[in-house]
Residue frames as qw, qx, qy, qz and C-alpha x, y, z in Angstrom:
[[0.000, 0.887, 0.461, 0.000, 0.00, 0.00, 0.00],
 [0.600, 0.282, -0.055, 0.747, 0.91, 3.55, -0.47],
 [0.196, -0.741, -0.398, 0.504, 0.99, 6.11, 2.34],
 [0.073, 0.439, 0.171, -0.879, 1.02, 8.99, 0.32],
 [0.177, -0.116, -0.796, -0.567, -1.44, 7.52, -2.29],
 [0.221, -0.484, -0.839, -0.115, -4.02, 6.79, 0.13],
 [0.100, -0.487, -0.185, 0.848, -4.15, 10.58, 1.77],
 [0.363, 0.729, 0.538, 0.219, -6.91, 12.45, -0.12],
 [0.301, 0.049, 0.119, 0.945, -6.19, 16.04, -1.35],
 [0.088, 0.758, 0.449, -0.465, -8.58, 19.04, -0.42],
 [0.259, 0.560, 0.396, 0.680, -9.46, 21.50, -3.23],
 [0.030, -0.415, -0.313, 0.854, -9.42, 24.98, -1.94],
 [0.328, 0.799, 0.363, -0.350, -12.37, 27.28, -2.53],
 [0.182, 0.747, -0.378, -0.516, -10.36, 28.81, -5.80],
 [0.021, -0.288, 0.845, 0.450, -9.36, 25.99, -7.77],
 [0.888, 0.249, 0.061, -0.382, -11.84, 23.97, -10.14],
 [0.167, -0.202, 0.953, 0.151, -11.26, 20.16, -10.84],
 [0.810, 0.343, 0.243, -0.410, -13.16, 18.75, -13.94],
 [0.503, -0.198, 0.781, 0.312, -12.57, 15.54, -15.48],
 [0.650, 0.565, -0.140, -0.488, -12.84, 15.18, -19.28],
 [0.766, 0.399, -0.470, 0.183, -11.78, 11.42, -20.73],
 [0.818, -0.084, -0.273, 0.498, -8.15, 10.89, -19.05],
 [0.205, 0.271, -0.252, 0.906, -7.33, 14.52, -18.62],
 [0.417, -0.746, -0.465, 0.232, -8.23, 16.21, -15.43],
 [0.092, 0.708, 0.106, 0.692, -8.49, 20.24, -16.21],
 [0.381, -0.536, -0.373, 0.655, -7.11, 22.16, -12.56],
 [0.055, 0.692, 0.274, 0.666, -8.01, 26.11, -13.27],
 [0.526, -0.623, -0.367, 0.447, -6.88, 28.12, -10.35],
 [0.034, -0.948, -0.062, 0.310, -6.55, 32.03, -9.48],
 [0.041, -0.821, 0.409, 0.397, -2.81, 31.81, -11.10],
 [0.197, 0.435, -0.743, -0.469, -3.27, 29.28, -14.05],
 [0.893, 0.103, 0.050, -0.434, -4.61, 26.42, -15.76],
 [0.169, -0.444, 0.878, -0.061, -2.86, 22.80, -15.46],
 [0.888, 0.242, -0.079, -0.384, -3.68, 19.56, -17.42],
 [0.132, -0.333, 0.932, -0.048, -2.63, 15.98, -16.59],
 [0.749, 0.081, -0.368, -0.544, -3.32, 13.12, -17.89],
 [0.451, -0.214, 0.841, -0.210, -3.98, 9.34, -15.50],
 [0.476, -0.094, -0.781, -0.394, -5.06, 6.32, -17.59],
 [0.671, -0.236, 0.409, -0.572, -8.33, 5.70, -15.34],
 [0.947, -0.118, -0.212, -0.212, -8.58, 2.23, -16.79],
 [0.591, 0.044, -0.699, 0.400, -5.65, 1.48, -14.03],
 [0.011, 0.037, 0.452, -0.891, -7.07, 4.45, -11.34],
 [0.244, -0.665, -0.706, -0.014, -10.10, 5.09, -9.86],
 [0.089, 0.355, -0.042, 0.930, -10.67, 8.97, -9.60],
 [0.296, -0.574, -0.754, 0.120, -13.03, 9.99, -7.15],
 [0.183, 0.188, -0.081, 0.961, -14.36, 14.07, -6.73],
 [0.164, -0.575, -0.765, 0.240, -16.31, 14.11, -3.84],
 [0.016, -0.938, -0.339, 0.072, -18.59, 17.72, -4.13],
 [0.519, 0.707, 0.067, 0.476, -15.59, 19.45, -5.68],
 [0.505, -0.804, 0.161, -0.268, -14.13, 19.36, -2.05],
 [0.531, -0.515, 0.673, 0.007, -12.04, 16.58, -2.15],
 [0.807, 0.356, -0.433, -0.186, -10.02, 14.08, -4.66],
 [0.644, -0.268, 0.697, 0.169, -8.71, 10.32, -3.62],
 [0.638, 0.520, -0.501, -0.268, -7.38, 8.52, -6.53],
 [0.749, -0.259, 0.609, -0.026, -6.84, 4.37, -5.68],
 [0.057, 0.128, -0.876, -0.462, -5.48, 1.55, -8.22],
 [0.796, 0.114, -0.379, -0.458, -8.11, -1.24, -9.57],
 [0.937, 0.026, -0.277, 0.210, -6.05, -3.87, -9.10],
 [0.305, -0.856, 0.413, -0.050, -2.96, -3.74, -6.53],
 [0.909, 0.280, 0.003, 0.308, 0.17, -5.01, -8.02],
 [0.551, -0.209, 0.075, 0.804, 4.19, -3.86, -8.26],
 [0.336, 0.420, 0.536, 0.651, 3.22, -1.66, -11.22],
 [0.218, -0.739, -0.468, -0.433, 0.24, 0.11, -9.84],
 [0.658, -0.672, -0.177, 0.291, 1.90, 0.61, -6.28],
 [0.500, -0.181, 0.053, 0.845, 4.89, 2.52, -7.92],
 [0.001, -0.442, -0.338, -0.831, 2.23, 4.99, -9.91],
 [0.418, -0.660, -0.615, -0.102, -0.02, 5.47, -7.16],
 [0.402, -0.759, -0.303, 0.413, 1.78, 7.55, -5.01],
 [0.193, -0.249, 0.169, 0.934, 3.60, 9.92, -7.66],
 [0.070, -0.654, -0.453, -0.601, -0.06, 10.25, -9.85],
 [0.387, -0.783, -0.470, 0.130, -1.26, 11.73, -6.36],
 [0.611, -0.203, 0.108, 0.758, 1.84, 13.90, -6.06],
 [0.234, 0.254, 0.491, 0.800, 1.39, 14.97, -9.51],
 [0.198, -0.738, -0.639, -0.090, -2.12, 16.01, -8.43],
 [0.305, -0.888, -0.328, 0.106, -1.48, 17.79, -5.74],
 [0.441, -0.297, 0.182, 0.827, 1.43, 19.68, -6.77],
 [0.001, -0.430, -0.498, -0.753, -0.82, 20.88, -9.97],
 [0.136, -0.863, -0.454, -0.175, -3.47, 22.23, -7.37],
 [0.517, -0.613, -0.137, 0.581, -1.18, 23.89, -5.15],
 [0.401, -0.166, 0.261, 0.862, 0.56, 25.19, -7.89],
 [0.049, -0.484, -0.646, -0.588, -2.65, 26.65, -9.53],
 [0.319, -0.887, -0.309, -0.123, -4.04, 28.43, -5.99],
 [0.456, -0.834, 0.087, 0.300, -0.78, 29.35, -4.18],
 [0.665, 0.727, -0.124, 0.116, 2.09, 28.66, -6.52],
 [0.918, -0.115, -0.157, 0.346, 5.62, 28.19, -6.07],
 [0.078, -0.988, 0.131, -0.014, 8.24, 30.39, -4.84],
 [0.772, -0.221, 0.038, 0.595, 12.46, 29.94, -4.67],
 [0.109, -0.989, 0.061, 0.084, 14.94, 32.04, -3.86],
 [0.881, 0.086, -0.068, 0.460, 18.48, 32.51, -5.08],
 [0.195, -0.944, 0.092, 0.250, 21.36, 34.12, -3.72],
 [0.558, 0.692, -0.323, 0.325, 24.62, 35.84, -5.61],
 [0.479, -0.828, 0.168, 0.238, 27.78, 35.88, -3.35],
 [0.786, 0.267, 0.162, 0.534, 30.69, 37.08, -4.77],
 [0.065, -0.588, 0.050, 0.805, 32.55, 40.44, -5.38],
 [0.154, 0.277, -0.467, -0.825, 30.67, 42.07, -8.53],
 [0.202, 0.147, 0.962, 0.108, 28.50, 39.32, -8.50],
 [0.357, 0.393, 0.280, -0.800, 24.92, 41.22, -9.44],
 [0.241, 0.215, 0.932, 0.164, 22.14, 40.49, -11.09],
 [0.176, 0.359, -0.041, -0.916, 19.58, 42.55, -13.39],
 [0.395, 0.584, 0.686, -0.182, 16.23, 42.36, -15.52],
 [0.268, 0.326, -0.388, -0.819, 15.97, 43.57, -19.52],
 [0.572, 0.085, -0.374, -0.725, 13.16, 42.64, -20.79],
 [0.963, -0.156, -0.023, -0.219, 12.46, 39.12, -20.97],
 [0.762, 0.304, -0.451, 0.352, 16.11, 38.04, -20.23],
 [0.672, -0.730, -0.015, 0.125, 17.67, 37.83, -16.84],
 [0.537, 0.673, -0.384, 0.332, 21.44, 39.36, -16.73],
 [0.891, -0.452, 0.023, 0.024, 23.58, 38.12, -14.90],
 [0.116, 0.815, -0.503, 0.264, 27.62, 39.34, -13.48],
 [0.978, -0.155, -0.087, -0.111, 29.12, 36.31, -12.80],
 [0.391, -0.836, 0.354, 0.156, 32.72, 37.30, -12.91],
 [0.633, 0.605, 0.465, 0.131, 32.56, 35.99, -16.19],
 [0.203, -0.383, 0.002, 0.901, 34.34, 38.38, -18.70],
 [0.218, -0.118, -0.347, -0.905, 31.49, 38.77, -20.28],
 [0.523, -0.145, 0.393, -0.742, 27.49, 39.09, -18.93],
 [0.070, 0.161, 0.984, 0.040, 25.24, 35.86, -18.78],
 [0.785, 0.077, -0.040, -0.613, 21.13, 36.90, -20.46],
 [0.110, 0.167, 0.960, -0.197, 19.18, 33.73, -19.41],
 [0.292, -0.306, -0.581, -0.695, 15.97, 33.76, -21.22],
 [0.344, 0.018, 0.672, -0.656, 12.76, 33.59, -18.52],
 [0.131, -0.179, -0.918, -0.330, 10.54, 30.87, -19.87],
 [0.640, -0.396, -0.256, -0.607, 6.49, 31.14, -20.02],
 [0.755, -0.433, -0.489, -0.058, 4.86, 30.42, -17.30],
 [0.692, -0.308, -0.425, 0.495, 7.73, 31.58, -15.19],
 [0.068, 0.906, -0.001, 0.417, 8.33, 35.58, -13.28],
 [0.763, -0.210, -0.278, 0.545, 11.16, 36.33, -11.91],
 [0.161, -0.911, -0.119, -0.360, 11.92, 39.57, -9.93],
 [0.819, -0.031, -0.425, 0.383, 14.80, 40.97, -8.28],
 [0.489, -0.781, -0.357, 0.153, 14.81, 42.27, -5.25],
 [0.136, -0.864, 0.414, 0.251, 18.86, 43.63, -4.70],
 [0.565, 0.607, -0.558, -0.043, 21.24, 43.11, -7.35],
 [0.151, 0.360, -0.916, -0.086, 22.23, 39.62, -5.30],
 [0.362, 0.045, 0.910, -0.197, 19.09, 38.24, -4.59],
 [0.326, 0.024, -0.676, -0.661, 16.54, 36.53, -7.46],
 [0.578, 0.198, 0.540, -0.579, 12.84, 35.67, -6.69],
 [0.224, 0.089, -0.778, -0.580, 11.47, 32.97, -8.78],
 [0.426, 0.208, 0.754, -0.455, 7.85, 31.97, -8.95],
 [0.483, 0.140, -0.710, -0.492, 5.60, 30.02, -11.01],
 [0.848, -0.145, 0.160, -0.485, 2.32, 27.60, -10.95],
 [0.987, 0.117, -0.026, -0.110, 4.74, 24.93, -11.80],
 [0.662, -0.661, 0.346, 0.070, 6.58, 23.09, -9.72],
 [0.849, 0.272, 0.356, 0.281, 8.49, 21.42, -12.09],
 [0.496, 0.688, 0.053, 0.527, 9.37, 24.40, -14.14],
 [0.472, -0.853, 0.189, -0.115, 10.09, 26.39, -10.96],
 [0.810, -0.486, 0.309, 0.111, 12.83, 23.81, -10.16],
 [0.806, 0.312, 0.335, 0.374, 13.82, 23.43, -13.55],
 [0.082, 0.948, -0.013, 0.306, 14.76, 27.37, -13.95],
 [0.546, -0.797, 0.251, -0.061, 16.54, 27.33, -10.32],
 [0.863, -0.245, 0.397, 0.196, 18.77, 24.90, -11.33],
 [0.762, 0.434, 0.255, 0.408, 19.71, 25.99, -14.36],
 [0.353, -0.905, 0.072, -0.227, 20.02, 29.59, -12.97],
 [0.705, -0.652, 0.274, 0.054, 22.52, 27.72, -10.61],
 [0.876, 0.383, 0.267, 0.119, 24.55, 26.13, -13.35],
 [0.488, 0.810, 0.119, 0.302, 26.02, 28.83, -14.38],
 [0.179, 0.516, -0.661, 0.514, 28.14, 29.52, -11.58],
 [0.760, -0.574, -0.235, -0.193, 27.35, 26.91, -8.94],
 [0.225, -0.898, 0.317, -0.206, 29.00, 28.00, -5.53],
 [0.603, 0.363, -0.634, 0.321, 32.87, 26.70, -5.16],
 [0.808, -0.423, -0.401, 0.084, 34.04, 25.06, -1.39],
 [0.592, 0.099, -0.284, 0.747, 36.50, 27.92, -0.64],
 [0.093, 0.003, -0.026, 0.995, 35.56, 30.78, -0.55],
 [0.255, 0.476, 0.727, -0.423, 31.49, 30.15, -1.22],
 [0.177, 0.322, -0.272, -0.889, 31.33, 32.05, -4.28],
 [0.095, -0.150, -0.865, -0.469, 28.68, 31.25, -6.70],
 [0.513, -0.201, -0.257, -0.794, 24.66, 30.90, -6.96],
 [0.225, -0.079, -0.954, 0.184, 22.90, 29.28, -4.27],
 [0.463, -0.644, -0.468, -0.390, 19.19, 28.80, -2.62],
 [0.261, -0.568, 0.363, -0.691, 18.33, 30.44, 0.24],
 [0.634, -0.511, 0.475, -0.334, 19.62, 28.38, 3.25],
 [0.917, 0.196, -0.236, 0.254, 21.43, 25.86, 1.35],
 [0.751, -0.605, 0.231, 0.130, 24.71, 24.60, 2.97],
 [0.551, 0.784, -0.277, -0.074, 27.97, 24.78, 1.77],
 [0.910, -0.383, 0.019, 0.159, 30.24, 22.68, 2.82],
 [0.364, 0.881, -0.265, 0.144, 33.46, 24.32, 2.66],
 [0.947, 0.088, -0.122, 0.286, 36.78, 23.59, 2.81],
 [0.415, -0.856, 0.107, 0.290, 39.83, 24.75, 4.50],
 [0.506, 0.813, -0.286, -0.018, 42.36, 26.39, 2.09],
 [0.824, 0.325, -0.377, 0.269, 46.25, 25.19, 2.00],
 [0.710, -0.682, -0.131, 0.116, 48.45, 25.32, 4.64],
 [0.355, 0.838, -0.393, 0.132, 52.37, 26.10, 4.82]]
């Protein structure tokens, strides 16, 4: 059995859930979100448009490994659709700094030359002071998928700490040569 399969998922008073076929249409204050479960292995249940459970048919290996990420999937698409996602990244460095033209995110990396990062639909980013970067988006997925790349580009070294990191990551750092 799966414990976070068998937890049902509350629908806040904003979001609509309507099933059409295999896809299941979420439509919330900050977007619209379509997934698709093969019902002829799930059992959907939307109890007064208050609450979804989703169970297998049949319990097997198969059905026990999809059961607890379709539910996931679920409820990450409502969340993301009434409250949405949020991450934060910080610059440290000297010069390090970060800036906003148009759709492209610039970026002083210490680099000799600047880093524009496109900002994909779906996603707004907004910076606060030239080292910290607000990302947010109804999807969690793309949220995560941004941050990370974002990080990529200079991800933060074990001496000194330089580089792009999330707020309240750890760095493990190292202790420099000796004589």
């Amino acid at each position: 059995m799966s414990k976070i399969g068998k937890i049902s998922i509350s629908i806040p008073d904003k979001v609509k859930v309507a099933l059409n076929g295999n896809n299941i249409n979420i439509e919330g204050p900050l977007g619209k979100k379509m997934l698709n479960i093969d019902l002829n292995i799930f059992d959907l249940n939307i109890s007064d448009g208050k609450e979804i459970s989703i169970k297998p048919k049949q319990l097997n290996d198969d059905t026990k490994r999809l059961w607890g990420m379709h539910r996931s999937l679920l409820n990450n698409a409502i969340i993301g659709t009434s409250n949405g996602y949020e991450k934060i990244l910080e610059l440290s460095g000297v010069g390090y700094r970060a800036a906003l033209k148009d759709k492209t995110l610039n970026l002083q990396l210490g680099f000799s030359h600047d880093v524009n990062f496109p900002i994909p639909e779906g996603i707004n980013i907004t910076v606060n002071k030239q080292t910290s970067i607000v990302i947010k988006g109804s999807d969690k997925q793309l949220v995560g998928m941004v941050v990370s790349k974002i990080k990529s580009l200079r991800p933060p070294e074990p001496y000194k700490g330089k580089g792009i990191k999330e707020k309240g990551q750890y760095i493990l750092r190292k202790e420099g040569k000796k004589k």
